[in-house]
N, C-alpha and C positions, 0 to 999 in steps of 0.2 A: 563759682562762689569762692569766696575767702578761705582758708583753712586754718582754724584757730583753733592753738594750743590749749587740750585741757586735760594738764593733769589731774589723778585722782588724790586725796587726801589720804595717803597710807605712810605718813613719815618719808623716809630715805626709798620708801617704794616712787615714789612722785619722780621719776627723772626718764631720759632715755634710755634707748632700749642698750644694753653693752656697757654701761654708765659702770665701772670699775666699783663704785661705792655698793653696787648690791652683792658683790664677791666678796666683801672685805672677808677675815677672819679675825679671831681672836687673839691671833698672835702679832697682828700689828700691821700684818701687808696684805693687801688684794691677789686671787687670783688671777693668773696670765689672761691677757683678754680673749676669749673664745673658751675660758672654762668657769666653772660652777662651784659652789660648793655643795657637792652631790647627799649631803648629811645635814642641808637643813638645819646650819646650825646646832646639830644632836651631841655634838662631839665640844669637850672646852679647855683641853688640857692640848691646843696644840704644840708640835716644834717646827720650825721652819727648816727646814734642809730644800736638798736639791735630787731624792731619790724619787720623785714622783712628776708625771707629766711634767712639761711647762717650765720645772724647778721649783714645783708649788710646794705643797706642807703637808706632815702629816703628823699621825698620830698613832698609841700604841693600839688602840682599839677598834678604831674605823680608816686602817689603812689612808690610803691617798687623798683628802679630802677635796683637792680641785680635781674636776672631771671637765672633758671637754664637749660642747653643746653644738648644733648647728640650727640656726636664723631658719626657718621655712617662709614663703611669703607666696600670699595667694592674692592676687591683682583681682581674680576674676574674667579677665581677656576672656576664658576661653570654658566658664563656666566652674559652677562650685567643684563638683565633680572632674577635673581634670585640676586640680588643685588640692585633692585629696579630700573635700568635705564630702558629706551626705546632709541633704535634705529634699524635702515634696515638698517645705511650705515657702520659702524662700523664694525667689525669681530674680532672673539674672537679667539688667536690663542698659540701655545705653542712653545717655537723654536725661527729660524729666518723666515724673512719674505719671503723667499726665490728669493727674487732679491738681486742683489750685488751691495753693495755701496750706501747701504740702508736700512733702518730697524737695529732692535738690533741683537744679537742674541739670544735671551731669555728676561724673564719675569725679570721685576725689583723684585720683590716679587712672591714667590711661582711658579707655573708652566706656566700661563697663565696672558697675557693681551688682552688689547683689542687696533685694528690697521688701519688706513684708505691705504688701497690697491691705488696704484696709476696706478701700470699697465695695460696694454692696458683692454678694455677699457679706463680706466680715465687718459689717457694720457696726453688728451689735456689742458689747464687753467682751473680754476675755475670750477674746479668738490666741491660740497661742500660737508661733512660729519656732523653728527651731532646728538648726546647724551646727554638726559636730564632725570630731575625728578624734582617730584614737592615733597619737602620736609614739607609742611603743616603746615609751621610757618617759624619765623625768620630764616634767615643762618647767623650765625657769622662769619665762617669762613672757608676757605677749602686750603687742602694742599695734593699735588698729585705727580707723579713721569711722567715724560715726557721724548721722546725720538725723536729727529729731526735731523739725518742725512742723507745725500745725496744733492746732488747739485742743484737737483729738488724742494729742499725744498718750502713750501707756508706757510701760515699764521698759527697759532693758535689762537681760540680767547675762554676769557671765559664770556659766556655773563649770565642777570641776570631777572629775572621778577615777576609780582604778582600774573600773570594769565594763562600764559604759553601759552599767544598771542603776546601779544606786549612786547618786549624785549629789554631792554636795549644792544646792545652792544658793543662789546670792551670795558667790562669790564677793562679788562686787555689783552694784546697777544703778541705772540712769534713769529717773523718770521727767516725764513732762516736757514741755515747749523750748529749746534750747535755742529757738532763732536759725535762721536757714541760712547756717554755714554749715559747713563740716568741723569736727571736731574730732581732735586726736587723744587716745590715751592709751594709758600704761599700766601695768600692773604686774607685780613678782610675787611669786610665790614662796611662801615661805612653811609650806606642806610637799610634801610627793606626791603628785599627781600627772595618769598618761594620754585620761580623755579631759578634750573642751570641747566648750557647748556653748554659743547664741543662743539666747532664748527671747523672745520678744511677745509679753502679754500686750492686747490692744485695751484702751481705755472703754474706746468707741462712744456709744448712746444707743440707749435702749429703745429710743424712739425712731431709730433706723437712721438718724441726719447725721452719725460718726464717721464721717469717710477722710478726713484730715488730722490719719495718725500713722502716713506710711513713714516706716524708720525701714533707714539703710545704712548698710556698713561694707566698709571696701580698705583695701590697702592691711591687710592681715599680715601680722609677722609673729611668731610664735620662738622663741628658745627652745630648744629639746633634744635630750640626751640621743633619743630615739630617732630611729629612722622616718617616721613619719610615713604616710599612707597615701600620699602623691605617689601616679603613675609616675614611671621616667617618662622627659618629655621627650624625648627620642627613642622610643622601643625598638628593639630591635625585631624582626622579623621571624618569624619561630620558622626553625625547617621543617619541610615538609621532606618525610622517607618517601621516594622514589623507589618504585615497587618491582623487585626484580622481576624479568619477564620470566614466563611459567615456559618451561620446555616443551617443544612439541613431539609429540613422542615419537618414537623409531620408529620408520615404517617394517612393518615385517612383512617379508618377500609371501606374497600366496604361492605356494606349489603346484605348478601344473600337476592337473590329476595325469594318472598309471593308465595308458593306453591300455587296457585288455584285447589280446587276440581273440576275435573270433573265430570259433572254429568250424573248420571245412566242412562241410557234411559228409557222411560218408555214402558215397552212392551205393544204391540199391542195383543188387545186378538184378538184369531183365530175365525172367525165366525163357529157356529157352524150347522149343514145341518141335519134340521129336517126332516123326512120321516114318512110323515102320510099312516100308514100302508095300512090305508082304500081306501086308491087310487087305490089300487094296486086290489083293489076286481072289480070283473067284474061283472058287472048287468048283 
């Protein structure tokens, strides 16, 4: 399918992703591309020098104002989860969705996205889906590729938070029949925020015939100070300690046992039978 451009309506937020104009400052110049301005605009009295990152700008009260950010991007290839998201309601799939008059037929990028199933089961309204990560610092900005066709269509929303309890959202969101392309957007933020969140309520029908409202979204790229919650994709191998062999113990020598002599007996002398001759005479 086609892939058409569709900005959102946020002023100077509306362009690509790195686009120098959402850096600008107030002092006249953009910062260095790959950094932010980490203050959200909070700060308005800057000076431009060359003592901070980049040779960006700062200020007497909020320090360095350009920080540096790195792009995250989750294809999907190899599932949400090896891309750093969390989700149960989401599916990762390659193909069309295999209902009709609905879904794309394939991945906006590569082989695989990721899709909210609307068929029976979730037929009915406001079945809700929902895909996040906590990115571990500021997010400037994120730009995705979306796909919302069929009649069934229901909301999308992208929502925002610090703690990945309480949520801002409607951020921004998309409802209804968009035509079975994909479509790309954008959005910056102009708040601190370190979680994001998909969230896709279904429109459905109560009369159980809602089954052409799966929405899919793929080709994710997020801005963010933070490290971000993606495994490495090459782990290294954890060592395993190799267990020193236990000693076996000393043999200790047994002692021949102490021969004891037996002793001799002492012979018994034989009495001996004297016979006085003279007995034997007869008076």
């Amino acid at each position: 399918a086609a892939r058409v451009m569709h900005g959102l309506t946020h002023g100077d937020n509306v362009t690509h992703l790195h686009d120098p104009r959402r850096r600008r400052l107030s002092c006249g110049a953009a910062c260095p591309s790959g950094y932010y301005d980490h203050t959200f605009g909070n700060c308005n009295n800057w000076a431009c020098g060359s003592s901070c990152p980049g040779g960006s700008y700062t200020d007497g009260g909020c320090a360095c104002a350009c920080q540096a950010y790195t792009t995250y991007t989750a294809d999907f290839e190899s599932g949400a989860a090896a891309d750093g998201w969390t989700t149960d309601t989401f599916t990762q799939l390659s193909g069309s969705t295999g209902s009709s008059q609905t879904g794309p037929s394939g991945a906006s990028s590569g082989s695989y996205y990721m899709y909210a199933e609307t068929s029976s089961p979730n037929t009915v309204a406001d079945v809700t889906y929902e895909m996040y990560q906590n990115f571990g610092g500021d997010i400037v900005e994120v730009e995705f590729d979306y796909h919302m066709y069929g009649v069934d269509m229901g909301t999308a929303y992208l929502d925002a938070s610090n703690d990945g309890s309480s949520w801002d959202e409607a951020v921004t969101s998309w409802s209804g029949n968009q035509g079975n392309s994909w479509h790309s957007a954008y959005y910056a933020f102009a708040t601190s925020y370190s979680w994001l969140r998909f969230r896709y309520v279904s429109a459905g029908d109560e009369g159980g015939g809602g089954y052409t409202g799966d929405f899919s979204i793929d080709y994710v790229q997020v801005g963010s100070s933070g490290t971000g919650s993606a495994p490495d994709p090459t782990p290294q191998p954890t060592d395993v300690p190799i267990p020193t062999p236990t000693a076996k113990p000393t043999n200790v020598p047994i002692p021949n046992p102490t021969r004891v002599p037996i002793p001799v007996p002492t012979p018994v002398p034989t009495p001996t039978l004297s016979l006085n001759c003279e007995s034997w005479r007869h008076s």
